[in-house]
MIKOLMI-457944 format. One record per residue: residue number from 1; chain; x, y, z of N, C-alpha, C in turn. Coordinates in pm, 1 decimal. Layout:
N
[NUM 'A' [X Y Z] [X Y Z] [X Y Z]] ...
***
This chain:
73
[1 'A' [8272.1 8960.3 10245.8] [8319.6 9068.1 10161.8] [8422.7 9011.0 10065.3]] [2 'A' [8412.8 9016.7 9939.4] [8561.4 8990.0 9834.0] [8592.6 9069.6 9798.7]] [3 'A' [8708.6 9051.7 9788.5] [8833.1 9173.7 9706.7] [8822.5 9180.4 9569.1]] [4 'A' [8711.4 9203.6 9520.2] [8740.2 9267.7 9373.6] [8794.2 9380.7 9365.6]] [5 'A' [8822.7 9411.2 9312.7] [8897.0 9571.2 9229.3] [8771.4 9652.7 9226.7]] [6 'A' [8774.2 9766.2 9293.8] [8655.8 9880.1 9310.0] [8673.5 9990.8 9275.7]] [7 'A' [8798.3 10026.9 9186.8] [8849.4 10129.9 9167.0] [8902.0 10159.6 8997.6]] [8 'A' [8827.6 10255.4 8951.3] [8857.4 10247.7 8778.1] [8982.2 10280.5 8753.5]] [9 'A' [9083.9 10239.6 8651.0] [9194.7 10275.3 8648.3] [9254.4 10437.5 8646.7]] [10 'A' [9148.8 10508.8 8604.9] [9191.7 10677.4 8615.2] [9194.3 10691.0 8746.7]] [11 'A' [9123.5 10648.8 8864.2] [9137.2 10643.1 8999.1] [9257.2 10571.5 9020.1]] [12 'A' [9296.7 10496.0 9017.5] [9378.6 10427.6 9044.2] [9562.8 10534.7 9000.8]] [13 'A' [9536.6 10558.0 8899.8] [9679.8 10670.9 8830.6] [9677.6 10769.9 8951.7]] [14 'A' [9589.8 10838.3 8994.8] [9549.3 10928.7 9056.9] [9577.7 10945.0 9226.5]] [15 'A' [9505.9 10778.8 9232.0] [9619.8 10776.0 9364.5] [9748.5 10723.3 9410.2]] [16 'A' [9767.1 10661.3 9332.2] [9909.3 10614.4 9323.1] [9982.7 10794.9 9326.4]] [17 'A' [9993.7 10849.9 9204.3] [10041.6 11020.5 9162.0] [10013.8 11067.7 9334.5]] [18 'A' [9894.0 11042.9 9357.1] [9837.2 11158.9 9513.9] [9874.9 11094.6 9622.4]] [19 'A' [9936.7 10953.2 9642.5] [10007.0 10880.5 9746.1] [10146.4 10918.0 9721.4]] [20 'A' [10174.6 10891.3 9642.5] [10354.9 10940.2 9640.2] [10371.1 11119.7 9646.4]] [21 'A' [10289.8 11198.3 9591.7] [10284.7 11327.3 9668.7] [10313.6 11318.2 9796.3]] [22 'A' [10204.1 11309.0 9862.3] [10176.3 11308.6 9994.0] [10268.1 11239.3 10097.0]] [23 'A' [10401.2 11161.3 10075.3] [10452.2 11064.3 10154.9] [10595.3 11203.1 10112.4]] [24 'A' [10596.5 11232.2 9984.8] [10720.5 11347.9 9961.9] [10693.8 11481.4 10023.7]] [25 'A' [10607.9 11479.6 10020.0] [10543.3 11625.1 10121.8] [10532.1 11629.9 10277.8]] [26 'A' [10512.0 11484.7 10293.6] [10491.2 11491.9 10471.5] [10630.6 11443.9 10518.8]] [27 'A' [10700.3 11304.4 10425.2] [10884.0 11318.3 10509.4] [10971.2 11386.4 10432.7]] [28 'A' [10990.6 11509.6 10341.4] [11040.9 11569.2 10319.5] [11027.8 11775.3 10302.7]] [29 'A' [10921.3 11768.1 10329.4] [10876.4 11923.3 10376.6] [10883.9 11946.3 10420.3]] [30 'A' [10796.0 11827.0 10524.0] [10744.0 11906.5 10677.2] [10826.8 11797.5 10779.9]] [31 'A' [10910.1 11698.5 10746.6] [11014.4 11659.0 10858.5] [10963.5 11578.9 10984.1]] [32 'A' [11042.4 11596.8 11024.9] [11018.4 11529.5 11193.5] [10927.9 11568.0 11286.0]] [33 'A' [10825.3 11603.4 11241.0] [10734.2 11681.0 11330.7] [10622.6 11549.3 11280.2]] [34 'A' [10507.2 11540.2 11415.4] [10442.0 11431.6 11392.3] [10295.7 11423.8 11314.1]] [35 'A' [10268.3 11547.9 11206.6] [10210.0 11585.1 11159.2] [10231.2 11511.9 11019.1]] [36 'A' [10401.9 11525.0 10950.1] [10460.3 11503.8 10868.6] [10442.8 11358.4 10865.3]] [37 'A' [10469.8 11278.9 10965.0] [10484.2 11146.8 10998.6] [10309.7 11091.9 10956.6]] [38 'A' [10232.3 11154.9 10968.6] [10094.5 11104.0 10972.8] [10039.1 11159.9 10794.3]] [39 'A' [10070.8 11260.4 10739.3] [10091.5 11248.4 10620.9] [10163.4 11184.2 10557.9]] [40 'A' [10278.9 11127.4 10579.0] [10320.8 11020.7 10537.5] [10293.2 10888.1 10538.0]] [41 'A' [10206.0 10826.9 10650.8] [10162.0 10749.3 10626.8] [10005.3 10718.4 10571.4]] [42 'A' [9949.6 10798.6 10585.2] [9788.1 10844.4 10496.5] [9886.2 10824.4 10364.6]] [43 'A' [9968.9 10912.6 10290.9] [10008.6 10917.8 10184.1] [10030.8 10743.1 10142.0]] [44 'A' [10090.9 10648.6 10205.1] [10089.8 10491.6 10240.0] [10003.4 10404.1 10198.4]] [45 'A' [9897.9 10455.1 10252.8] [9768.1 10394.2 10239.0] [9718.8 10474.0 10107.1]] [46 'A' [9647.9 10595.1 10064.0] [9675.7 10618.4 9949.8] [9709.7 10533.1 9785.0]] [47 'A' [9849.3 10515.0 9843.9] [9975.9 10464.9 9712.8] [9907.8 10311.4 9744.8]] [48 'A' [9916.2 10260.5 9824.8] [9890.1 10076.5 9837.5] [9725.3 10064.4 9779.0]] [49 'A' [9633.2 10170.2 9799.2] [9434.5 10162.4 9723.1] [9478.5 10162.2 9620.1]] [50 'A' [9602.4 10230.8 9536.7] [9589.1 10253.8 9393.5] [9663.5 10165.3 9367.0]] [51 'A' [9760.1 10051.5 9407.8] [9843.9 10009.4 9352.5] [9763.0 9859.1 9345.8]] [52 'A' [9663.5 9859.8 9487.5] [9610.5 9715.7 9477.9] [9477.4 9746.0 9344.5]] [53 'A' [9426.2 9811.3 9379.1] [9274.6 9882.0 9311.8] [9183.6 9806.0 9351.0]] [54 'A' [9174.1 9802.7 9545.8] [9058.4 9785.8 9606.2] [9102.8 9905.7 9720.0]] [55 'A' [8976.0 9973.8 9725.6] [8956.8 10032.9 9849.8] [8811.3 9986.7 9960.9]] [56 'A' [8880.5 9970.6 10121.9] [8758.0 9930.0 10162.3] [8688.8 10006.5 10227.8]] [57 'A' [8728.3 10123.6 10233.2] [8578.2 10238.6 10251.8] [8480.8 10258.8 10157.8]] [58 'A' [8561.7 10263.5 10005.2] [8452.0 10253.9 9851.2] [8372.4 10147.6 9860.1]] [59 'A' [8429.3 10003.8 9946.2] [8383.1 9909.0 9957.4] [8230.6 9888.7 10046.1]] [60 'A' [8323.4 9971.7 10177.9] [8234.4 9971.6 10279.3] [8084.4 10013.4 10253.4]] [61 'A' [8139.8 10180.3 10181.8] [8015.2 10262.7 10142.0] [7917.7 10184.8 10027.3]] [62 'A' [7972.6 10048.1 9946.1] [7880.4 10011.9 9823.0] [7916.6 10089.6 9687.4]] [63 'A' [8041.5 10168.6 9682.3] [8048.3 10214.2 9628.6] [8141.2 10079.1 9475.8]] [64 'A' [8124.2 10085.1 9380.1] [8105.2 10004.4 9272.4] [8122.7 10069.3 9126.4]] [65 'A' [8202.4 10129.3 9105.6] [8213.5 10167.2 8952.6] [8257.8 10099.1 8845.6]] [66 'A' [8297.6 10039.2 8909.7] [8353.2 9891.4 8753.8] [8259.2 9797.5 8740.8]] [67 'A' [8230.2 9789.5 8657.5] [8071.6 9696.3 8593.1] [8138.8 9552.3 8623.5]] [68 'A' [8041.2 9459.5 8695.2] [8078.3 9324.4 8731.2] [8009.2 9226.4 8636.6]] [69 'A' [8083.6 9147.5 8599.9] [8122.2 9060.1 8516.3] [7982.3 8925.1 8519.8]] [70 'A' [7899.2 8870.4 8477.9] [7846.5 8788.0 8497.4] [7903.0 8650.7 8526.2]] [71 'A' [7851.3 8593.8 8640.6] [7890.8 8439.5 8668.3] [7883.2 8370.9 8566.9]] [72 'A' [8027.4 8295.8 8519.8] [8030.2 8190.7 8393.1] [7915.1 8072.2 8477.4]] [73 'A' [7872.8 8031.0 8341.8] [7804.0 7888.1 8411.3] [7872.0 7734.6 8376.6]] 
***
């Protein structure tokens, strides 16, 4: 498997924006309860797919939206 980038940059804005939601919503809403704690870290993972711009479930699934580049020769 290689780590190319699998993720178009409007995806990428999107989760970065929907990871940092989600980490302000689960340790600052909803607190110390272990619900909060687990949205916060989903929110984690989230922010780190958009910040790297590989995800490996998009990966897993074959999923591929950025047009790949032909091998230089």
């Amino acid at each position: 498997m290689t780590f190319e980038r699998n993720l178009p940059l409007w995806e990428r804005g999107v989760r970065i924006i929907g990871g940092a939601a989600m980490m302000a919503v689960g340790g600052l809403v909803i607190g110390d309860k272990m619900i909060g704690y687990s949205i916060a870290m989903a929110g984690v993972m989230v922010l780190m797919t958009g910040l790297v711009g590989f995800c490996p479930a998009c990966a897993l699934a074959g999923r591929c939206p950025i047009p790949r580049r032909a091998p230089r020769a």
